[in-house]
Backbone as XML, in Angstrom:
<?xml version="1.0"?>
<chain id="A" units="angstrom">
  <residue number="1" name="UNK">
    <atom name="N" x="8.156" y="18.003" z="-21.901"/>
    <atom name="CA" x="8.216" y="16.561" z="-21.912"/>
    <atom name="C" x="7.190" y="15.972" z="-22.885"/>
  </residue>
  <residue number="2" name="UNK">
    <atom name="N" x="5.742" y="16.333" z="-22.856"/>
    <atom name="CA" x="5.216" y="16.274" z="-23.999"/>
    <atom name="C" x="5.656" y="15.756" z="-25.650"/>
  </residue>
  <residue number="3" name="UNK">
    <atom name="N" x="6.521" y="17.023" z="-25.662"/>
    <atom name="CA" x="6.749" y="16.604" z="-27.169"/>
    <atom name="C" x="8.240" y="15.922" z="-27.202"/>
  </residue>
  <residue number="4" name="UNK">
    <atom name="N" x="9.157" y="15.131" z="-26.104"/>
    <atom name="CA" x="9.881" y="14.740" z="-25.857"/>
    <atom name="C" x="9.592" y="13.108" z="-26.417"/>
  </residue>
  <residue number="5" name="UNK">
    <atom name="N" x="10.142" y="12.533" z="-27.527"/>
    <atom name="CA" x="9.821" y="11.083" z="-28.271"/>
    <atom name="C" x="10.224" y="10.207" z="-27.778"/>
  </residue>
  <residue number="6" name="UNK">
    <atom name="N" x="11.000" y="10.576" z="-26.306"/>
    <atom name="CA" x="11.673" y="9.166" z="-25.943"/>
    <atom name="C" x="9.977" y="8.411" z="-24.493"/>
  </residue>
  <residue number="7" name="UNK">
    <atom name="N" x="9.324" y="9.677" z="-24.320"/>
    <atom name="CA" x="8.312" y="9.660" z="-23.623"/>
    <atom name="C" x="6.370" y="9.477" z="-24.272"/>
  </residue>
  <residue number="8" name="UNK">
    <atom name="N" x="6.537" y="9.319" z="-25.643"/>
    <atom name="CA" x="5.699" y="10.026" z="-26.592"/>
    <atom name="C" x="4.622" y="8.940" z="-26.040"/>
  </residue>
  <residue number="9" name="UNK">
    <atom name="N" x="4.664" y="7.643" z="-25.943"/>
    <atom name="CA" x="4.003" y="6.229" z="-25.755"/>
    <atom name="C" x="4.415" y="5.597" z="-24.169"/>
  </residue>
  <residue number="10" name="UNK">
    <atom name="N" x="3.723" y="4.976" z="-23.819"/>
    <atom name="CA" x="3.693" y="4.002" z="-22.794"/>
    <atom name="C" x="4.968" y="3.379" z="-22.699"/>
  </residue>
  <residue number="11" name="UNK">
    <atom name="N" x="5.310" y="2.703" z="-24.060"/>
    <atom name="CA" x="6.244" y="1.912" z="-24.453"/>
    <atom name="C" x="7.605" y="2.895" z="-24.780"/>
  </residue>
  <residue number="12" name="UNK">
    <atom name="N" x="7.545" y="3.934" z="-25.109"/>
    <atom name="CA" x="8.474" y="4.774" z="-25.184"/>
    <atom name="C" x="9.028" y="5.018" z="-23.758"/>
  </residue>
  <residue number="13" name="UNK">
    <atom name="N" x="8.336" y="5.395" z="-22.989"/>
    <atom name="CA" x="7.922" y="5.792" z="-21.336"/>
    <atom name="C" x="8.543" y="4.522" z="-20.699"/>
  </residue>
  <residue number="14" name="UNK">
    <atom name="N" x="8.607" y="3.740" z="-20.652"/>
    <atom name="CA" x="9.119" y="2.150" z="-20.221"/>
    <atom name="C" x="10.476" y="2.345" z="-20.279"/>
  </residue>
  <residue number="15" name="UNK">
    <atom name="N" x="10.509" y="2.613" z="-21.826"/>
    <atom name="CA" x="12.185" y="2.231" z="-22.580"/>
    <atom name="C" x="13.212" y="3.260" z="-21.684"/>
  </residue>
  <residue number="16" name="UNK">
    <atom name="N" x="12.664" y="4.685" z="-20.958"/>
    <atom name="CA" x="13.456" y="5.835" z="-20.687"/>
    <atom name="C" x="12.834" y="5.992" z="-19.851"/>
  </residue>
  <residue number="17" name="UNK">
    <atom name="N" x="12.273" y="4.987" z="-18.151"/>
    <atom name="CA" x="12.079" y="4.966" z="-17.518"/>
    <atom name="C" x="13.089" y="5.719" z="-16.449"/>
  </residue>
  <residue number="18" name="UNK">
    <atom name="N" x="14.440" y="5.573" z="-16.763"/>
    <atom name="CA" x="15.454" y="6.111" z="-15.622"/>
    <atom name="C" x="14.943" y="8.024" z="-15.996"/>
  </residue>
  <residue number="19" name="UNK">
    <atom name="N" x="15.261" y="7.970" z="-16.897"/>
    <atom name="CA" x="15.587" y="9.444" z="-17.433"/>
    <atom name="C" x="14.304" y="9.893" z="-17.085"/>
  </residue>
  <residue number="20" name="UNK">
    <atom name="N" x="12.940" y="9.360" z="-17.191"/>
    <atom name="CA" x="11.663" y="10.023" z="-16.880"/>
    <atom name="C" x="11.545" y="9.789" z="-15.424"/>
  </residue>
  <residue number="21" name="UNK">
    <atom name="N" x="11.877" y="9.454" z="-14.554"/>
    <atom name="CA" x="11.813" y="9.570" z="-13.195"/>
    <atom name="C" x="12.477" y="10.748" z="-13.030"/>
  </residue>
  <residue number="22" name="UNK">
    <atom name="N" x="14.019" y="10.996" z="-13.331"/>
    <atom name="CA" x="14.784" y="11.704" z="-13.176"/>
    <atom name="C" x="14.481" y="13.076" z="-13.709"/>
  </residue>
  <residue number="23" name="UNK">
    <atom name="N" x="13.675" y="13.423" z="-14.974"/>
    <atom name="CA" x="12.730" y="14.589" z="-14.727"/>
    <atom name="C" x="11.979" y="14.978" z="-13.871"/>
  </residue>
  <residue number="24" name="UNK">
    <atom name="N" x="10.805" y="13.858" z="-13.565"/>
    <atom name="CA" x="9.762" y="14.201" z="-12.653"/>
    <atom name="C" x="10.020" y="14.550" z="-11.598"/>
  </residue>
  <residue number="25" name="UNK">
    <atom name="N" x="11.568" y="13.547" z="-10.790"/>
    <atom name="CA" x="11.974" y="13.789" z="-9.753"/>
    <atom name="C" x="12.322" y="15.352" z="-9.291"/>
  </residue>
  <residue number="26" name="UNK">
    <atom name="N" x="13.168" y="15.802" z="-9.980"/>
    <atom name="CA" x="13.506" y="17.293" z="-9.949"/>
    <atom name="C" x="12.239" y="18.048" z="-10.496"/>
  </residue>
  <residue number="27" name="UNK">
    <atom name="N" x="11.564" y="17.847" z="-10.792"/>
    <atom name="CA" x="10.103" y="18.688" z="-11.134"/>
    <atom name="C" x="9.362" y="19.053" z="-10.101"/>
  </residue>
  <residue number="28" name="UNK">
    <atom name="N" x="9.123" y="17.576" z="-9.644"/>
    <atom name="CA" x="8.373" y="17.446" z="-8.107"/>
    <atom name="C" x="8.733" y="17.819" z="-7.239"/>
  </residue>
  <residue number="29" name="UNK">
    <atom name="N" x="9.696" y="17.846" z="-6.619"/>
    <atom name="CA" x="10.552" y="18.291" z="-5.579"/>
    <atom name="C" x="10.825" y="19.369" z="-5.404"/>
  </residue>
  <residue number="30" name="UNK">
    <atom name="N" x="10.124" y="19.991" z="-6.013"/>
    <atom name="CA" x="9.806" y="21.982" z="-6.201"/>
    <atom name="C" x="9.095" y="22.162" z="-5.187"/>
  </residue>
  <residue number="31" name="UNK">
    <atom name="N" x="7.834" y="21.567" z="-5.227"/>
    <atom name="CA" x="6.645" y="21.767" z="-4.231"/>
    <atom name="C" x="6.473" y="20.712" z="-3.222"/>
  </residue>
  <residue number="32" name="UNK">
    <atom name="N" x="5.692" y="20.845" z="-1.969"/>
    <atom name="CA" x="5.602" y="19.940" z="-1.234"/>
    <atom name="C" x="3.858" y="19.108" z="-1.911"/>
  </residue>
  <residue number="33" name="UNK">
    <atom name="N" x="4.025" y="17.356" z="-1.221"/>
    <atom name="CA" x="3.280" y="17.397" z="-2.060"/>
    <atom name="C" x="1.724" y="17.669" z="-1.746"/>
  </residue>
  <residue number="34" name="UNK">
    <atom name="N" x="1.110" y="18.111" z="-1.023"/>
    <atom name="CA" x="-0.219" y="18.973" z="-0.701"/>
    <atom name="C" x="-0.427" y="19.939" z="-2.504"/>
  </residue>
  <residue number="35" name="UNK">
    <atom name="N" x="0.434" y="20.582" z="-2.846"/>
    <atom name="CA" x="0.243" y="21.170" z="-4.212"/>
    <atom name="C" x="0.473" y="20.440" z="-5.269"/>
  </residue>
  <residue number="36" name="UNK">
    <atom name="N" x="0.903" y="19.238" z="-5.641"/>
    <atom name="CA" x="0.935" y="18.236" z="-6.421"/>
    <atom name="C" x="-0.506" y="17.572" z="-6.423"/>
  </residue>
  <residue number="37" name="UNK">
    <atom name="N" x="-0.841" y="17.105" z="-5.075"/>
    <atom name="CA" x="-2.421" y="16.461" z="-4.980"/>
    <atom name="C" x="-3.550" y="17.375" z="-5.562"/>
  </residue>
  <residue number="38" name="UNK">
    <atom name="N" x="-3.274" y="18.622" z="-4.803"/>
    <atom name="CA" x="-4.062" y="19.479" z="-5.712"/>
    <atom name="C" x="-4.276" y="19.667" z="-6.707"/>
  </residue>
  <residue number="39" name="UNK">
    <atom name="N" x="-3.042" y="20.112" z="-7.517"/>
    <atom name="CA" x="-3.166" y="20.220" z="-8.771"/>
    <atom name="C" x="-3.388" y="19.125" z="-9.614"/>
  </residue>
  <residue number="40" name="UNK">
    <atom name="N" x="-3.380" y="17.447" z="-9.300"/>
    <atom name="CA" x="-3.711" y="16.749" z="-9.854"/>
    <atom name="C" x="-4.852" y="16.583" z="-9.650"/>
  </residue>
  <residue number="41" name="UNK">
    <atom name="N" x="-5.826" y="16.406" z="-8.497"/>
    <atom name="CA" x="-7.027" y="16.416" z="-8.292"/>
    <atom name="C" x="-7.834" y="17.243" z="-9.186"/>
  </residue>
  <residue number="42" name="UNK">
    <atom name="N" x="-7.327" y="18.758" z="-9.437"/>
    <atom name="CA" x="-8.147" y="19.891" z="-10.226"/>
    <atom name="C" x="-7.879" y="19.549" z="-11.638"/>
  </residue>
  <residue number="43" name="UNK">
    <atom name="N" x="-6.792" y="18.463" z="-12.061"/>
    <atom name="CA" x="-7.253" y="17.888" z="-13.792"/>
    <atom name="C" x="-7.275" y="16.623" z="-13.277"/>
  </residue>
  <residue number="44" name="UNK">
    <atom name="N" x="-8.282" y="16.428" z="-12.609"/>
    <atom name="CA" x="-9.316" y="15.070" z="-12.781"/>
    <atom name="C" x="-8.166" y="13.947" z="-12.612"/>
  </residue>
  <residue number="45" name="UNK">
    <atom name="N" x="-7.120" y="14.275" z="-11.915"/>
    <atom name="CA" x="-6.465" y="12.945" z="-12.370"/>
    <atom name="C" x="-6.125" y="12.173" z="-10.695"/>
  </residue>
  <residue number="46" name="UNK">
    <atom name="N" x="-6.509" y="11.058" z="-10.577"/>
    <atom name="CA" x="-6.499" y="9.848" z="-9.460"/>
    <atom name="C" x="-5.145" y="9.987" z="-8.754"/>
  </residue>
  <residue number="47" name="UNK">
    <atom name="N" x="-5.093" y="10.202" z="-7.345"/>
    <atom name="CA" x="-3.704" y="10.404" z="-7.144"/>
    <atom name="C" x="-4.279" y="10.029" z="-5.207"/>
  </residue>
  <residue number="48" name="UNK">
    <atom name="N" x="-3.078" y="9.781" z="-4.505"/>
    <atom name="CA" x="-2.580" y="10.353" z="-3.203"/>
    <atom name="C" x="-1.535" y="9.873" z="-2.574"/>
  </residue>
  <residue number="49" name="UNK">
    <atom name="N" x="-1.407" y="10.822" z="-1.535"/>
    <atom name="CA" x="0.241" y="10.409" z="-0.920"/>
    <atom name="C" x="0.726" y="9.384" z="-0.889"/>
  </residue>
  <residue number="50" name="UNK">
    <atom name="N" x="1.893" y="8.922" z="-1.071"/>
    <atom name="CA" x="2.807" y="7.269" z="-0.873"/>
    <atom name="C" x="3.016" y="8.283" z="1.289"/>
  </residue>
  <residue number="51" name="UNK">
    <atom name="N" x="2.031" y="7.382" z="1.882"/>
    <atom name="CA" x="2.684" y="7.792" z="3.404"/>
    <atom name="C" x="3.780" y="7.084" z="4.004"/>
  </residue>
  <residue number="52" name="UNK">
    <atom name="N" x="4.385" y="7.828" z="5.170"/>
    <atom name="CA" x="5.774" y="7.379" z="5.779"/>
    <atom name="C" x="4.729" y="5.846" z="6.976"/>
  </residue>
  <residue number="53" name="UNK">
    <atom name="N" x="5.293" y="4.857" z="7.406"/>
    <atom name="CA" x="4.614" y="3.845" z="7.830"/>
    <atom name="C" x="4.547" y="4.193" z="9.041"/>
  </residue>
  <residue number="54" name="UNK">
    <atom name="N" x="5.113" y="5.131" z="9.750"/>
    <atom name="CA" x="4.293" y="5.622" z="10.906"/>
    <atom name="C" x="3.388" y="6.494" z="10.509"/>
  </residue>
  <residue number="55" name="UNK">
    <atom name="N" x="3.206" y="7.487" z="9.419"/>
    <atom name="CA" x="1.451" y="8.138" z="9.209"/>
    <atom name="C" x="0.184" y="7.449" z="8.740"/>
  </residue>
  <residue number="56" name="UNK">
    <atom name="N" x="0.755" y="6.336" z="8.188"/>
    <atom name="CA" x="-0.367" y="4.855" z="7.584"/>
    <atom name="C" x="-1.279" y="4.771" z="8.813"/>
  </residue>
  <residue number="57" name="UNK">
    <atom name="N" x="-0.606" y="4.660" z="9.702"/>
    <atom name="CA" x="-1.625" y="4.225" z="11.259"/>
    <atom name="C" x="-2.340" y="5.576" z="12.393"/>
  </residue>
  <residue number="58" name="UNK">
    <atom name="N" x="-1.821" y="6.630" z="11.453"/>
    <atom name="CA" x="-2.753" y="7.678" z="12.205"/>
    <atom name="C" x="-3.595" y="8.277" z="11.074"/>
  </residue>
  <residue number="59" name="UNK">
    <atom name="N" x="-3.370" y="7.822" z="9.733"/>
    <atom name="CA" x="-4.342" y="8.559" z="8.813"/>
    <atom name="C" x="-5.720" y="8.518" z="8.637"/>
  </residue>
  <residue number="60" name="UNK">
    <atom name="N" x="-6.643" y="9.674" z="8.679"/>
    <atom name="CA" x="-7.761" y="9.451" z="8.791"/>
    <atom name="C" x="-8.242" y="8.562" z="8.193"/>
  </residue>
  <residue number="61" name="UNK">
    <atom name="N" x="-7.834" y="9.037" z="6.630"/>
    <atom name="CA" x="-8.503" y="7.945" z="5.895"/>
    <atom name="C" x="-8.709" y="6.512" z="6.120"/>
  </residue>
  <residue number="62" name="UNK">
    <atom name="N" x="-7.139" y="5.688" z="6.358"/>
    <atom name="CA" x="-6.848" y="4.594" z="6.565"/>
    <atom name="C" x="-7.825" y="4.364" z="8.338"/>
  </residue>
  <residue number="63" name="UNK">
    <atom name="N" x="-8.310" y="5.466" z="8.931"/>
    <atom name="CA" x="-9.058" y="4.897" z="10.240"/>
    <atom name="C" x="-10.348" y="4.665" z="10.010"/>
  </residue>
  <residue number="64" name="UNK">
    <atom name="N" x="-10.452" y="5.681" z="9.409"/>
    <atom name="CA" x="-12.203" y="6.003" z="8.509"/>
    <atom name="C" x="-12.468" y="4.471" z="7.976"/>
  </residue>
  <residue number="65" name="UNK">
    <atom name="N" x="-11.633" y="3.708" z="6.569"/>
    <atom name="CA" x="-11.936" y="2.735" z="6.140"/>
    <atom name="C" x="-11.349" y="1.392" z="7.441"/>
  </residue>
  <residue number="66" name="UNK">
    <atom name="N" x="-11.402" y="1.594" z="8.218"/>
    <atom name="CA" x="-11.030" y="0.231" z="9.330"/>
    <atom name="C" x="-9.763" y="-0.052" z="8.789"/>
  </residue>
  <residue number="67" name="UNK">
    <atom name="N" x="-8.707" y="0.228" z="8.212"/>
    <atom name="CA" x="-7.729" y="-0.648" z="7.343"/>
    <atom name="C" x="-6.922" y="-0.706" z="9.062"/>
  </residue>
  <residue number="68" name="UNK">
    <atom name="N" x="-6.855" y="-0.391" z="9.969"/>
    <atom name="CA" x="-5.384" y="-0.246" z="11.015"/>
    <atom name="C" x="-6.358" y="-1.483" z="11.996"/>
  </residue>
  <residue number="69" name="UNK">
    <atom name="N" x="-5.601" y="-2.822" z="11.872"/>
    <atom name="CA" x="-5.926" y="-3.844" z="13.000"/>
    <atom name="C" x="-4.662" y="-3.137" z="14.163"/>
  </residue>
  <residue number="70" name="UNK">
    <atom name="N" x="-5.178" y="-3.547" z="15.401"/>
    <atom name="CA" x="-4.368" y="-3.733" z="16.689"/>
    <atom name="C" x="-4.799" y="-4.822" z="17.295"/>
  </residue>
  <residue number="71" name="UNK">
    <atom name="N" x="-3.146" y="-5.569" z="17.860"/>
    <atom name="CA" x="-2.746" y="-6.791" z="18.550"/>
    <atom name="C" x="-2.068" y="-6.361" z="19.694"/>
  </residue>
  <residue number="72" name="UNK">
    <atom name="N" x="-2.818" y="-7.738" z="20.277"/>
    <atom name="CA" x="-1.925" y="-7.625" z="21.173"/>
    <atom name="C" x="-0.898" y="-9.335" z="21.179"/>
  </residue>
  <residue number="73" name="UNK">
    <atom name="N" x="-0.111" y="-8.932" z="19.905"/>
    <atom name="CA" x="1.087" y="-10.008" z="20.305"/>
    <atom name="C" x="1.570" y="-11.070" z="21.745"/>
  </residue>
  <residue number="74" name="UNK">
    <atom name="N" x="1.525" y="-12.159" z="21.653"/>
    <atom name="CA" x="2.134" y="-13.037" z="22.914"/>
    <atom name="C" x="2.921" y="-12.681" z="22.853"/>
  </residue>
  <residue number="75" name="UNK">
    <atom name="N" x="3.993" y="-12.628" z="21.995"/>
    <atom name="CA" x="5.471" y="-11.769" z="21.814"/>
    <atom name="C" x="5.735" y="-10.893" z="21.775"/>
  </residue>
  <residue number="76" name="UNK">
    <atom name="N" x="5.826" y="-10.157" z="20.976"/>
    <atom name="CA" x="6.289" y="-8.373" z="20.906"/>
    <atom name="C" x="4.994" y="-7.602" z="21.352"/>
  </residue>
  <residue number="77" name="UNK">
    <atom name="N" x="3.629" y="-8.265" z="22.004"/>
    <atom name="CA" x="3.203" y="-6.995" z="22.537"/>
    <atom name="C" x="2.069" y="-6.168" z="21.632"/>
  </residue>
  <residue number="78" name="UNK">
    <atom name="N" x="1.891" y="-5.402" z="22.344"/>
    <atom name="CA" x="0.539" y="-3.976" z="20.976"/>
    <atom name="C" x="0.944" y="-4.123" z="20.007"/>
  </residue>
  <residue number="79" name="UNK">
    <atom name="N" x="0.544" y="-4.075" z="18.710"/>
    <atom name="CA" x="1.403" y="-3.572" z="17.860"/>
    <atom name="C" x="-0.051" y="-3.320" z="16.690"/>
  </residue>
  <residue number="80" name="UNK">
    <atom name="N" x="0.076" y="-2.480" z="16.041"/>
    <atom name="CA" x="-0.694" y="-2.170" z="14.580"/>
    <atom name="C" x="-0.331" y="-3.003" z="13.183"/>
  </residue>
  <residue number="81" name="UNK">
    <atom name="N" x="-0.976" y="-3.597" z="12.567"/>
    <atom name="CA" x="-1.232" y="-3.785" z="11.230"/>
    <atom name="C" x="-2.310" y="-3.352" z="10.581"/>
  </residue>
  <residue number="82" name="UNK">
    <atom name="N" x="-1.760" y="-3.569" z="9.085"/>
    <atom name="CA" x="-2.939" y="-3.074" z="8.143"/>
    <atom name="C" x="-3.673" y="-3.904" z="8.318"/>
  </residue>
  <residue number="83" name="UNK">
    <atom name="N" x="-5.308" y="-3.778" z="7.749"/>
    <atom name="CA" x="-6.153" y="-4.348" z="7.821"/>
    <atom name="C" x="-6.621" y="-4.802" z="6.291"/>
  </residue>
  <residue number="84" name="UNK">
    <atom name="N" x="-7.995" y="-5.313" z="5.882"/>
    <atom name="CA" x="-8.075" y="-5.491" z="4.531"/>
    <atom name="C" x="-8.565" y="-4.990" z="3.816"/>
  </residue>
  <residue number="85" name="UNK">
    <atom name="N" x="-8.035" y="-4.409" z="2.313"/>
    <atom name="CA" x="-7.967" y="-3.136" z="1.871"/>
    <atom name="C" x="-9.162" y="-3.341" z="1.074"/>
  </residue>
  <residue number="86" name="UNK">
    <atom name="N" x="-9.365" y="-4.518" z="0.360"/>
    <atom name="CA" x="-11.013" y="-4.517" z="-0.399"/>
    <atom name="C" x="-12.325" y="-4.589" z="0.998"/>
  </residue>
  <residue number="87" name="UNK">
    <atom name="N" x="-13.386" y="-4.035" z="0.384"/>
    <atom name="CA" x="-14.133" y="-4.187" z="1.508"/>
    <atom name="C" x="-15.338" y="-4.783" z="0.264"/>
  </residue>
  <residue number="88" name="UNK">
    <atom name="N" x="-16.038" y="-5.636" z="0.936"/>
    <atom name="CA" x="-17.001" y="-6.682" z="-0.089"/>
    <atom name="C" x="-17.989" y="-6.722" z="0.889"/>
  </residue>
  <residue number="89" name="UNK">
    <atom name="N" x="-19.141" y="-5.972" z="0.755"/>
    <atom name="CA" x="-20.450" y="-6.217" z="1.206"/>
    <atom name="C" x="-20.967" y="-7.999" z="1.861"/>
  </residue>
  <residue number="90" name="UNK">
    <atom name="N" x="-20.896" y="-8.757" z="0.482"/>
    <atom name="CA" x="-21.743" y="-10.202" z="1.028"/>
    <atom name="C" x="-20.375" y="-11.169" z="1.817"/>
  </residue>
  <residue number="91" name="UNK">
    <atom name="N" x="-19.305" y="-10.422" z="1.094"/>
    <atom name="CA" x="-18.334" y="-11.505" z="1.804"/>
    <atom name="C" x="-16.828" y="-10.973" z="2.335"/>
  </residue>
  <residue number="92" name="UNK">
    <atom name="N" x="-16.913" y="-9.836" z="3.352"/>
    <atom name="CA" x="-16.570" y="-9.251" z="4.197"/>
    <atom name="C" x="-15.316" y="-9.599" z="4.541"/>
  </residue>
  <residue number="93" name="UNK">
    <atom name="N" x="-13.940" y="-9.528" z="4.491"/>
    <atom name="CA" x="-12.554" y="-10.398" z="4.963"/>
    <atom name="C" x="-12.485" y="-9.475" z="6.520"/>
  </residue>
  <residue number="94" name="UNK">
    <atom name="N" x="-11.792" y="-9.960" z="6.985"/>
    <atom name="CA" x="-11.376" y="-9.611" z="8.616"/>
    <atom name="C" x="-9.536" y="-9.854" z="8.861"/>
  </residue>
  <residue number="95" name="UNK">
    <atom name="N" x="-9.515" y="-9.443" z="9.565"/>
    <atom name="CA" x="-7.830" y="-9.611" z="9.982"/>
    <atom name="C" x="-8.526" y="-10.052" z="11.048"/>
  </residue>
  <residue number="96" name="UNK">
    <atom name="N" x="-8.096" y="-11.856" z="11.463"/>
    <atom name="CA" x="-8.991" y="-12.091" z="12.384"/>
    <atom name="C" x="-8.029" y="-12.200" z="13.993"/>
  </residue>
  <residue number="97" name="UNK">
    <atom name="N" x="-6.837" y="-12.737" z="13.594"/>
    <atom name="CA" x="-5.486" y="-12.495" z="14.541"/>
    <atom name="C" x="-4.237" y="-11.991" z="14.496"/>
  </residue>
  <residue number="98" name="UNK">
    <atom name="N" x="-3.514" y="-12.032" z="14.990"/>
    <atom name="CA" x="-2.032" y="-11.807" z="14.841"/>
    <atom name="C" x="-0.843" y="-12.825" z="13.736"/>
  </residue>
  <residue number="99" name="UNK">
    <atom name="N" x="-0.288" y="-12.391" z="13.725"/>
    <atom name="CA" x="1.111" y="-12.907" z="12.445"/>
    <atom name="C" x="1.226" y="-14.041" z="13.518"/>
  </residue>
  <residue number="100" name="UNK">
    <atom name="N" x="1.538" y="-15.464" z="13.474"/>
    <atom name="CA" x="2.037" y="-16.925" z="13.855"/>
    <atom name="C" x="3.017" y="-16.606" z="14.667"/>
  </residue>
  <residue number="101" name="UNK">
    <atom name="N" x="3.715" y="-16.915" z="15.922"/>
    <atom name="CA" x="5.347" y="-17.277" z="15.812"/>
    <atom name="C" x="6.038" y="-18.063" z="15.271"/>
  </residue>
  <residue number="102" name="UNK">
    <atom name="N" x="6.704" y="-18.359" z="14.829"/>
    <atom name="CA" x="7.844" y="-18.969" z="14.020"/>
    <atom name="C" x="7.286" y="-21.045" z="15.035"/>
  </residue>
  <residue number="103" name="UNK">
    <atom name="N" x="6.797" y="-21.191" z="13.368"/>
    <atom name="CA" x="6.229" y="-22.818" z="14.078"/>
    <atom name="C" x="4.810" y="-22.850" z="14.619"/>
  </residue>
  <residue number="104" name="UNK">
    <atom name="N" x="4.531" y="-22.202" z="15.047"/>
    <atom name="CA" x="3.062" y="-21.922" z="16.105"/>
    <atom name="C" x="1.977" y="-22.880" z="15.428"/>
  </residue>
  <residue number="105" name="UNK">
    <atom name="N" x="1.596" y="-22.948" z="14.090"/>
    <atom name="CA" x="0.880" y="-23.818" z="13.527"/>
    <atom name="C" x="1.525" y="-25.446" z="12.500"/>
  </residue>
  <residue number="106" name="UNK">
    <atom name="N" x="2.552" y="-25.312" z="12.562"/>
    <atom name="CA" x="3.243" y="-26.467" z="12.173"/>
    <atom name="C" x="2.267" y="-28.008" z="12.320"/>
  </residue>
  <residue number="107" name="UNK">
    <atom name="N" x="2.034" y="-28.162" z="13.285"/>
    <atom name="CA" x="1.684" y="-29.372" z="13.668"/>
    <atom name="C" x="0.211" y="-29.721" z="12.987"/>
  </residue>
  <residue number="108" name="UNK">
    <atom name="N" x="-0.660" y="-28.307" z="13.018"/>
    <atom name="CA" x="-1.983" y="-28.146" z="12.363"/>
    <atom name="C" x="-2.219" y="-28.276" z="10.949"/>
  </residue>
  <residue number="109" name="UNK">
    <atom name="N" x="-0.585" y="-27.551" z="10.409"/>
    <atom name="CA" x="-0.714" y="-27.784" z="8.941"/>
    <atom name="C" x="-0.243" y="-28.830" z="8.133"/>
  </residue>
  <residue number="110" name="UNK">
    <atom name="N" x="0.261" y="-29.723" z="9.217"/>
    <atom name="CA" x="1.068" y="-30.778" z="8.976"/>
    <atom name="C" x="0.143" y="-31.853" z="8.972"/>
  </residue>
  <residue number="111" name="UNK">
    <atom name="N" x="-0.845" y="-32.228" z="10.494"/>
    <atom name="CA" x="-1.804" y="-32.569" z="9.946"/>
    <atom name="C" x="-3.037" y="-32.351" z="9.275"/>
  </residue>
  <residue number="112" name="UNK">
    <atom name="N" x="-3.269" y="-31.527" z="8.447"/>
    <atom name="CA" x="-4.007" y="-31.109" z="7.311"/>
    <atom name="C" x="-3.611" y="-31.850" z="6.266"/>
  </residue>
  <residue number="113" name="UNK">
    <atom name="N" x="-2.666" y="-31.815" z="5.881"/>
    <atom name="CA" x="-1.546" y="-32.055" z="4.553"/>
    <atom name="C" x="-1.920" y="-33.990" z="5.068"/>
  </residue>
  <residue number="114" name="UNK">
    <atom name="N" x="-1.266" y="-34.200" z="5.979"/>
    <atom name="CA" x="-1.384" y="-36.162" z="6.343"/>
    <atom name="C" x="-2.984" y="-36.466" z="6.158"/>
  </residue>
  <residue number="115" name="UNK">
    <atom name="N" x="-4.022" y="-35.685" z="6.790"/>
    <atom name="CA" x="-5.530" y="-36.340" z="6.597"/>
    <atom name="C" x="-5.707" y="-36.236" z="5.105"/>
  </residue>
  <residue number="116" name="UNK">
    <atom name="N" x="-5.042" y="-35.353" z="4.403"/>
    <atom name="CA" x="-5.879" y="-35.298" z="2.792"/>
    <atom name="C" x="-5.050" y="-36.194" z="2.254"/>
  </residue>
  <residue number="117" name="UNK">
    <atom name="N" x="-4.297" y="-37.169" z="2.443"/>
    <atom name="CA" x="-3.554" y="-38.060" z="1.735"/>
    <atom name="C" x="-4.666" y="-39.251" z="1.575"/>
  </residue>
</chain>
């Protein structure tokens, strides 16, 4: 693929985007990917798993960095979300509640919007 010109540039790589998936795809799919990470890790190159959205919420990593909030929904109950993925020393973000129900703040944002008139 290397010396393949439809791939040679970024912009080449763009133009024959179908066809270069469609290599990699059948390339990759040789190995599971534990030997892909590896072998990219051992030439220095930045990589890790795309996870299935039920392993997002048991992955160490993602527990290690706080990213997994738990709710407890008025509506549906327990449930997991992500949390926030930059972490900033002086100015810290939080997942501080749950997703709205449908309307739940209407009236609050409504008058917000009427006092700044």
């Amino acid at each position: 693929m290397a010396s393949d010109p439809r791939f040679r540039n970024n912009a080449e790589r763009v133009a024959h985007n179908k066809a270069l998936v469609a290599l990699l795809s059948a390339k990759l799919c040789r190995q599971p990917s534990e030997y892909w990470l590896a072998a990219l890790e051992k030439a220095g190159i930045p990589a890790g798993p795309v996870l299935y959205y039920d392993e997002v919420f048991t992955d160490p990593h993602m527990l290690a960095r706080e990213m997994v909030a738990v709710w407890d929904h008025p509506v549906t109950g327990r449930f997991a979300s992500l949390g926030v993925p930059v972490k900033l020393s002086a100015t810290p973000g939080a997942v501080r509640r749950p997703a709205p129900r449908l309307g739940e703040h209407t009236d609050e944002v409504l008058g917000e919007v009427a006092a700044a008139k």
